[in-house]
C-alpha positions in Angstrom: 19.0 -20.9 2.7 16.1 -20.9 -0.3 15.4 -17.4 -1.5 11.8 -18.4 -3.7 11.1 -14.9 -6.0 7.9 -14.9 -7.7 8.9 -12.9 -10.4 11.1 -14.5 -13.3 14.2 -12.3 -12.1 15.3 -10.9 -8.9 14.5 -6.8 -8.9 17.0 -5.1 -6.7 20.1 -3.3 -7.1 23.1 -5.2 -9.4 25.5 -4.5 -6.5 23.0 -6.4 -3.8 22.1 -9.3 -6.5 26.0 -10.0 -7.1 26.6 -10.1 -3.2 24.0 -12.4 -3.0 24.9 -15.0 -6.6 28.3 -14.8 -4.4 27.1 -16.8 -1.4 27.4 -20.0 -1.6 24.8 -21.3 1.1 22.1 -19.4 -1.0 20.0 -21.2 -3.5 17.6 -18.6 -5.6 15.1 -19.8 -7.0 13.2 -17.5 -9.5 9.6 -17.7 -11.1 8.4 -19.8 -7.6 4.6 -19.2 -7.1 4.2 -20.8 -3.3 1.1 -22.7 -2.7 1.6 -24.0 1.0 3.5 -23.8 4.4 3.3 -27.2 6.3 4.3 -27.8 9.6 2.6 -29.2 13.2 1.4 -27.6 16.1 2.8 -23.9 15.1 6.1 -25.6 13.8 7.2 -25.2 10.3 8.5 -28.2 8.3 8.1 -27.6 4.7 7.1 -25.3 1.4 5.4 -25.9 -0.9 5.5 -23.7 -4.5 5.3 -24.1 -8.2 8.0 -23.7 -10.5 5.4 -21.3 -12.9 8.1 -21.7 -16.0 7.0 -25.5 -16.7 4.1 -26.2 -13.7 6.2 -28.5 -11.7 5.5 -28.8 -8.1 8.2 -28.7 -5.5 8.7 -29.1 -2.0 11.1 -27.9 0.5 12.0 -29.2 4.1 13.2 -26.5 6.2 12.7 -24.5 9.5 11.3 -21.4 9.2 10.1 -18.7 6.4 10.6 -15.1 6.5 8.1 -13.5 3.8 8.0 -10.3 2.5 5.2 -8.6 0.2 5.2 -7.2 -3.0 7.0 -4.5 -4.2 4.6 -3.6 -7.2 3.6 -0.2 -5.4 -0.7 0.7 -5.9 -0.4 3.3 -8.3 -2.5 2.3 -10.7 -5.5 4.7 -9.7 -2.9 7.9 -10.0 -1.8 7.2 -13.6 -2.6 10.2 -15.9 -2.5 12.4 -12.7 0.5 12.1 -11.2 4.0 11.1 -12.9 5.3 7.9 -12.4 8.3 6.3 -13.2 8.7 2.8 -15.0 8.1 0.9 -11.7 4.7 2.5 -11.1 6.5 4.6 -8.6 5.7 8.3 -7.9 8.2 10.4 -8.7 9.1 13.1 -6.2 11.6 15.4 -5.4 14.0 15.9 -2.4 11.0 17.2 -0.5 8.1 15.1 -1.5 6.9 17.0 -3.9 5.0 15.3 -7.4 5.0 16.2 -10.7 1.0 17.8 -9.8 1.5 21.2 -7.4 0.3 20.8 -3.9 0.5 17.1 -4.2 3.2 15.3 -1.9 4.3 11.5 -1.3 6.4 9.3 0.4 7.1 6.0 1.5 7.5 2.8 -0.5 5.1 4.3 -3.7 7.7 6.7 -4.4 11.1 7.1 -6.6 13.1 6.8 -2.8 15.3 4.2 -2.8 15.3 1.6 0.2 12.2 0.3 0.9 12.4 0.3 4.8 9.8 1.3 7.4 12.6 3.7 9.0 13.4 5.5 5.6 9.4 5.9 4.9 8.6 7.3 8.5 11.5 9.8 7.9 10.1 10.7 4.1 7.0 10.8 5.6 8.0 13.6 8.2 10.3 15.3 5.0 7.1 15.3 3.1 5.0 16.9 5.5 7.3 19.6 5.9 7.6 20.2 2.3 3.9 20.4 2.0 3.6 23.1 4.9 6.7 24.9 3.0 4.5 24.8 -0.2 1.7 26.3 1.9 3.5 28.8 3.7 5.1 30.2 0.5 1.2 31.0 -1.5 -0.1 32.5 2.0 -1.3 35.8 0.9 1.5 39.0 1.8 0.5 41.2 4.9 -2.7 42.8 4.3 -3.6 41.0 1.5 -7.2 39.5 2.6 -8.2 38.7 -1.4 -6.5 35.5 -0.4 -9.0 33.8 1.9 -11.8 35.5 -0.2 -11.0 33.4 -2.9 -10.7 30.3 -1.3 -13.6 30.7 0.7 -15.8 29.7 -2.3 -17.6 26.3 -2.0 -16.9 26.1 1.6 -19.9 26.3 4.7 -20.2 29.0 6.5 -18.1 27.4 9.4 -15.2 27.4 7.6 -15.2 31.0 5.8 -12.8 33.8 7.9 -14.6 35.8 10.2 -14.4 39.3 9.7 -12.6 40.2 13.2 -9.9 37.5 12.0 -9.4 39.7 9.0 -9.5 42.9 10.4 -6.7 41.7 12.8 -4.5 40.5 9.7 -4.8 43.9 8.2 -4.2 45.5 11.5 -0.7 43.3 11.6 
């Protein structure tokens, strides 16, 4: 097996990069921009990629390719807004929650370790919860209707409370 990393080093955990140095039927190959997948009639047969440290081209015979994307997360837009760590990662919390208030993440983009579709869905759920917590928690107290006047500001008429809801939050 031929693990081709684009990167000039392998970025994952030193625990999960020694298991893998250890293997002896694993050849890494770092720094490897790929340029082609041959094959015939839906069969793969080869690889082609450039060794980016000197331009050489290389090319590989094997049976099948398993590719994964990136793992640069698209953060560049929230710089200055939002804090993120070294990575480009955002940094949340144990609920989600970002360095701005009312803000939430989760999935790959963030701090979270394990990059899997399973552990995003879950954050994802963990966030959302979080974020109704955060809004349950600045809801106005019982009887206090100067909530919903000042957040009614800038919004259309269809949107503003009517004043039979309030009336029935007072009468609560």
């Amino acid at each position: 097996m031929t693990l081709l990393e684009f990167a000039p080093n392998l970025k994952a955990d030193a625990v999960l990069i020694e298991k893998l140095s250890s293997l002896h039927n694993v050849e890494v190959v770092t720094g490897a921009m790929t340029r082609a997948i041959e094959g015939d009639d839906g069969v793969v047969s080869a690889l082609t990629y450039i060794d980016q440290r000197d331009g050489t081209e290389h090319r590989l015979a094997l049976e099948g390719v398993f590719v994964q994307i990136g793992l640069v997360p698209n953060t560049e837009w929230l710089k200055g807004t939002l804090e993120l760590n070294a990575q480009g990662e955002i940094i949340v919390d144990a609920k989600g929650q970002t360095s701005l208030k009312g803000v939430f993440a989760a999935g790959d983009v963030t701090t979270t370790p394990f990059k899997q579709i399973i552990i995003a869905a879950g954050d994802g759920a963990k966030a959302a919860l979080g974020a109704f917590d955060d809004l349950i928690r600045r809801m106005p107290q019982h009887g206090d209707s100067s909530f919903a006047n000042k957040n009614i500001q800038g919004t259309n008429e269809a949107s503003k409370p009517r004043d039979d809801a309030l009336e029935l939050r007072k009468a609560a």
